[in-house]
N, C-alpha and C positions, 0 to 999 in steps of 0.2 A: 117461481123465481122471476126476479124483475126481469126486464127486458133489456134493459140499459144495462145495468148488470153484469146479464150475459154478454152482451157486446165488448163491454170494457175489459173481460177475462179474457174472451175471443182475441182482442187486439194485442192484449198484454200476452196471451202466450205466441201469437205471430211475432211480434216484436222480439221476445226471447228466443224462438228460435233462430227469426233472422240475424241477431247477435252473436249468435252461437258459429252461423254457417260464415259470418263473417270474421270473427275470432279465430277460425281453424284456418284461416289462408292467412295471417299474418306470420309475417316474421320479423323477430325483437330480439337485439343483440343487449345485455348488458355486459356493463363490465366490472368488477370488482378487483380494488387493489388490496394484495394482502401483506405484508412484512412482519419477518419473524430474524427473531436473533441469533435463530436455532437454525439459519438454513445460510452456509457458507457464501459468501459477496459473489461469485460468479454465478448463485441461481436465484441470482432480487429479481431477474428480469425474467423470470420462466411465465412463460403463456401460455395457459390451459383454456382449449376449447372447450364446453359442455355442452352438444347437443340433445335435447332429451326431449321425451314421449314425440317422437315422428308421429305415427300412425300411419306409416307411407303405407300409399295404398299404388301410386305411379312416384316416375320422377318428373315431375313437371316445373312448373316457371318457380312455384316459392319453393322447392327444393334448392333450385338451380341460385334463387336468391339467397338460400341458405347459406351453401357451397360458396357464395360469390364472400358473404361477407366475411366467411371461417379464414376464405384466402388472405382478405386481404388485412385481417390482423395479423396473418402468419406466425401462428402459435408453434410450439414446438411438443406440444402433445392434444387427441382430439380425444375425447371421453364421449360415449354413447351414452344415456342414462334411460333409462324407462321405454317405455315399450316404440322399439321402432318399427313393427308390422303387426299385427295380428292374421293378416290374409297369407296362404304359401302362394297363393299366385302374386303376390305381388313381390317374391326375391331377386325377380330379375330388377326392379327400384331398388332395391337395396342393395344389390351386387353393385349395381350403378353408383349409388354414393357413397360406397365402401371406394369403387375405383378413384372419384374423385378427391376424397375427403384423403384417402391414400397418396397421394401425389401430392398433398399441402406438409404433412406431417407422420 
């Protein structure tokens, strides 16, 4: 096998991972507007939170930046989706933002 080759595979899978460990600390709010004819004038403005796949492992800073920005759209329902732990030592993280995300909605 070349030499170069293998260097430039070498790099390219350093670089995917380091994308990867950089991808798992972001946090990204979208937002979607929905309207239907079918849902009475006093619920046009309902705001649903979806937080999905945590994988909390602590509750640390991008949790807390989670939590900050679920506040301050101030939704009036918070949806968990996909997987929010895998580890049981880490329930006391997740009691944690069960407590805060409970205090928003």
């Amino acid at each position: 096998m070349d030499e170069r080759w293998m260097v430039a595979a070498m790099a390219s899978a350093m670089g995917l991972f380091a994308y990867g460990v950089w991808e798992s600390f972001q946090v990204r709010l979208t937002r979607y507007e929905l309207q239907s004819h079918r849902l009475p004038s006093k619920h046009n403005a309902l705001r649903i939170a979806q937080l999905s796949d945590l994988h909390l492992s602590r509750f640390g800073a991008k949790e807390r930046r989670a939590v900050a920005l679920v506040a301050q759209w101030r939704p009036h329902l918070i949806a968990l989706t996909g997987d929010v732990t895998a580890w049981h030592r880490a329930l006391p993280a997740v009691e944690t933002l069960f407590r805060h995300l409970a205090e928003i909605a």
